[in-house]
C-alpha positions as CSV (number, residue, x, y, z in Angstrom):
1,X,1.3,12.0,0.5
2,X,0.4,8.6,-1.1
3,X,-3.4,8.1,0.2
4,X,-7.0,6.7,-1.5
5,X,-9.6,9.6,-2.1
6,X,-12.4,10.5,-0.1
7,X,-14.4,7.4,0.4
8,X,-18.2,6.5,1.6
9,X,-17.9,4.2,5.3
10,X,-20.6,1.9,5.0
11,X,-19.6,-0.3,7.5
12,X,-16.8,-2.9,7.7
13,X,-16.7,-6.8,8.3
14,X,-15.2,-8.5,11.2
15,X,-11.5,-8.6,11.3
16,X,-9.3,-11.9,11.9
17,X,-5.1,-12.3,10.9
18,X,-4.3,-14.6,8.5
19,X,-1.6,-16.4,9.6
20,X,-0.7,-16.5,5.9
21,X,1.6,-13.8,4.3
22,X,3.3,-11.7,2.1
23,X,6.7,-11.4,2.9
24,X,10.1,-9.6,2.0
25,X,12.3,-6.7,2.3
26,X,12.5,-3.8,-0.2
27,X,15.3,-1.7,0.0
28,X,16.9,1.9,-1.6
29,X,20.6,2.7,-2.5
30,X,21.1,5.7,-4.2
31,X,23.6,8.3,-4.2
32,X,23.8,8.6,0.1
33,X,20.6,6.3,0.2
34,X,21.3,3.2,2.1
35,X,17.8,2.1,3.7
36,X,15.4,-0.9,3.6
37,X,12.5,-2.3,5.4
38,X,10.8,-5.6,6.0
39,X,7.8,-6.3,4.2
40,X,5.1,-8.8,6.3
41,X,1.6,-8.0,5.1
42,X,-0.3,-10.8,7.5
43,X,-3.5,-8.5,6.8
44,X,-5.1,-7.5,3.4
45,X,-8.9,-5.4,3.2
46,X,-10.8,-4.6,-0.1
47,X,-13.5,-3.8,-1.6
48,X,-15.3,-3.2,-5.1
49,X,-16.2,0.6,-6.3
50,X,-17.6,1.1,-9.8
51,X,-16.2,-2.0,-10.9
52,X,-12.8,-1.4,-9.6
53,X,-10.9,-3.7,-6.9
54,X,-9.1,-1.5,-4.2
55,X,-7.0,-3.6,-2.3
56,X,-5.1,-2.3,1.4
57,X,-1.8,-4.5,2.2
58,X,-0.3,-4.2,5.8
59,X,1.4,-5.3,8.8
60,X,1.1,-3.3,11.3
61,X,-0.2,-4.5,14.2
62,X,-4.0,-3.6,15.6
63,X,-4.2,-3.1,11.9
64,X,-8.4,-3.3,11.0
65,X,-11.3,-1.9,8.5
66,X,-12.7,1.2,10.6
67,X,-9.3,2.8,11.5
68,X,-8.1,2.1,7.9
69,X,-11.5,3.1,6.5
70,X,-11.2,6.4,8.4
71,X,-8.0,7.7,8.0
72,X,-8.2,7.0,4.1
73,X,-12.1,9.2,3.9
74,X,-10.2,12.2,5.7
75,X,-9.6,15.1,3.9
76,X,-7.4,18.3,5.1
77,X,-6.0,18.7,8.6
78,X,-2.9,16.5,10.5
79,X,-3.9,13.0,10.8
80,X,-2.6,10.3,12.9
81,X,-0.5,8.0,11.1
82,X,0.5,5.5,13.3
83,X,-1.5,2.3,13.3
84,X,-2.2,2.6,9.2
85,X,1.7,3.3,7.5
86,X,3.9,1.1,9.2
87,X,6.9,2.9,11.0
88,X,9.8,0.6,10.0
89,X,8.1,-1.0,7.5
90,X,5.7,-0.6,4.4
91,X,2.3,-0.8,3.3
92,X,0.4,-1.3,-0.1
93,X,-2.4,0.3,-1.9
94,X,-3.5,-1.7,-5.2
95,X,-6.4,-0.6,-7.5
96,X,-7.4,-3.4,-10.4
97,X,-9.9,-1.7,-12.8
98,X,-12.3,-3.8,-14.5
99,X,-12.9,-6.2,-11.7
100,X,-14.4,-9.6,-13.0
101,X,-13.6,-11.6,-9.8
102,X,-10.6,-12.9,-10.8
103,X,-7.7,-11.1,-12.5
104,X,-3.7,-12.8,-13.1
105,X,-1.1,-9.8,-14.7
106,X,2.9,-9.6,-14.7
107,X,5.0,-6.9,-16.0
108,X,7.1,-6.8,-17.9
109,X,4.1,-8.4,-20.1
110,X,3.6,-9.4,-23.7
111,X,0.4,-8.3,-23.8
112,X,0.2,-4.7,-22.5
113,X,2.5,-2.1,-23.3
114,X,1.5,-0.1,-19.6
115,X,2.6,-1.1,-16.5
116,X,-0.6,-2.3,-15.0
117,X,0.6,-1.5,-11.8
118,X,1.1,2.8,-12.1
119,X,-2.6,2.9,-10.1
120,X,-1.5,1.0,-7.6
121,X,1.1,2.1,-4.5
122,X,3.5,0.7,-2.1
123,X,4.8,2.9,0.5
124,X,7.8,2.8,3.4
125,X,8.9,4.6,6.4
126,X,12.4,3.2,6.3
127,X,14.3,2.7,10.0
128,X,14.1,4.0,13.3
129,X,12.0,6.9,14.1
130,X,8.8,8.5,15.3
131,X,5.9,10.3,14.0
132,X,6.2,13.8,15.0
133,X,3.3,16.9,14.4
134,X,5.7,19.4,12.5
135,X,5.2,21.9,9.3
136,X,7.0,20.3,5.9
137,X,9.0,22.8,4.0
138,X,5.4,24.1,2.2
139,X,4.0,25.0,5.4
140,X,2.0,21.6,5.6
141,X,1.2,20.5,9.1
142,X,1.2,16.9,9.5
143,X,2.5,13.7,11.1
144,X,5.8,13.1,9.4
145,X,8.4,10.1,9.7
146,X,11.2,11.8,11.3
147,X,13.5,8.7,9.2
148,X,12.9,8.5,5.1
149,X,9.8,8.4,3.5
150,X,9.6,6.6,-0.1
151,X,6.4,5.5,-1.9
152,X,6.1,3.6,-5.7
153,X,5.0,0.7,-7.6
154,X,6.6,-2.6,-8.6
155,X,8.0,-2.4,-12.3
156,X,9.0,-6.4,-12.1
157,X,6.0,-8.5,-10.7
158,X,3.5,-11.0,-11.1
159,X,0.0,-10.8,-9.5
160,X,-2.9,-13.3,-8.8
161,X,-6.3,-11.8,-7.5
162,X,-9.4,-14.2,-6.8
163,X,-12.5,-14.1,-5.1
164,X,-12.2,-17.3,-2.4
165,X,-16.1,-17.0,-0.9
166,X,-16.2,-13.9,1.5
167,X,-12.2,-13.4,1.2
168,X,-10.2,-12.2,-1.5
169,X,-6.6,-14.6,-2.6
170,X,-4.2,-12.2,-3.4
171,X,-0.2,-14.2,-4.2
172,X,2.4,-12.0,-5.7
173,X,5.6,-11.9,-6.6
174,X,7.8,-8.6,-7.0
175,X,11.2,-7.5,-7.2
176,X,11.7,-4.0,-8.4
177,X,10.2,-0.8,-8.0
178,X,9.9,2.6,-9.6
179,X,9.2,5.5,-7.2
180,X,10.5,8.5,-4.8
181,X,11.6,9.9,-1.5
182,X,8.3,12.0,-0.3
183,X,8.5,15.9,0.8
184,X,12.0,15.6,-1.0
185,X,12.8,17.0,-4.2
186,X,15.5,14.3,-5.0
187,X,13.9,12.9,-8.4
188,X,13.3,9.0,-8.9
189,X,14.6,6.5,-6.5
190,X,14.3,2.9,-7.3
191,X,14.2,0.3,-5.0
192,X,15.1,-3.7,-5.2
193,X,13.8,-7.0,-3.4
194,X,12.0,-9.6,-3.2
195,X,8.4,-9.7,-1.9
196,X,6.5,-12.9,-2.2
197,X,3.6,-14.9,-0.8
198,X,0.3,-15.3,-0.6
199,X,-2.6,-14.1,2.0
200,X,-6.7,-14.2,2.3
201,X,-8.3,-10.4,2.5
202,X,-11.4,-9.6,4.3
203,X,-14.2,-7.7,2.9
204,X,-14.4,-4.0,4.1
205,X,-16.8,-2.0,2.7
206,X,-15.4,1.1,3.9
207,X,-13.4,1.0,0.9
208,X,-15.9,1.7,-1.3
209,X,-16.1,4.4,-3.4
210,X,-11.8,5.0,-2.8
211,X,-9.5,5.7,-5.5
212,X,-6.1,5.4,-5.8
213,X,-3.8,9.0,-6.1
């Protein structure tokens, strides 16, 4: 399972929708794969640990700092998963290191030889389907997406980070991705699509002290 480490709650800001977004689809085809999902992040949280940025990305709806903040400081044990990833749809983790309060990257790039996204994490319960309390095939009991699970990075993107008052800008611009089918043993799975736009993120200090796995 894709998910931030153990983090400290110290309390989260108010949260309000932007009616801005970041929108697209991303979508598998591999082999038998066929899926995809819409992508319609209207929400983004972060916050600043040890001089890192740690980003959330999501749609879903109800979608705020304490439930977010709380599912991500769990440790052990089923946890609920509906309301944080989005059933149909996909979420995204990002982690910038070195936070300055601004930060612009792209990859491919001709200054890094590293994909400066590996730390961060975009993940999609693709299609129909419910979250069900069942045991995975180590004996793991959890709430699983009865439809396909895939989680990765973006290999082809470019990124724009910077501190607007309170809020945080975030605009990308991606369009492939490096990753794999979770609880399957199927290898790597690349996905395709565009995902652009651009959306405010609130301040949620619940974040702090999270790092990316």
């Amino acid at each position: 399972m894709i998910r931030l480490l153990p983090i400290i709650l110290l309390g989260c800001a108010k949260e309000e929708v932007d009616e801005a977004a970041i929108e697209g689809r991303i979508s598998i085809s591999q082999d038998e794969l066929d899926e995809s999902a819409a992508v319609a992040w209207n929400q983004g949280f972060y916050a600043v640990s040890e001089g890192s940025l740690i980003v959330f990305l999501t749609g879903v709806s109800g979608a705020n700092c304490t439930d977010i903040s709380e599912f991500l400081a769990s440790s052990g044990g089923a946890s609920e998963k509906a309301g944080i990833y989005d059933g149909g749809g996909c979420v995204m983790t990002v982690k910038v290191p070195s936070w300055t309060g601004s930060y612009e990257t792209q990859w491919p790039g001709a200054d890094s030889n590293w994909n400066p996204a590996v730390d961060s994490s975009i993940r999609c319960e693709f299609g129909s389907g419910d979250w069900v309390l069942e045991a995975n095939s180590t004996g793991r009991e959890d709430y699983y997406w009865t439809g396909t699970t895939w989680a990765g990075w973006p290999d082809v993107f470019d990124w724009a980070f910077e501190e607007a008052g309170d809020d945080l800008e975030i605009s990308m611009n991606m369009s492939s991705y490096e990753g794999s089918l979770l609880y399957e043993s199927t290898g790597n799975v690349v996905a395709s699509g565009s995902v652009s736009g651009t959306i405010r993120a609130q301040s949620c200090s619940g974040l702090q002290g999270a790092g990316i796995l």
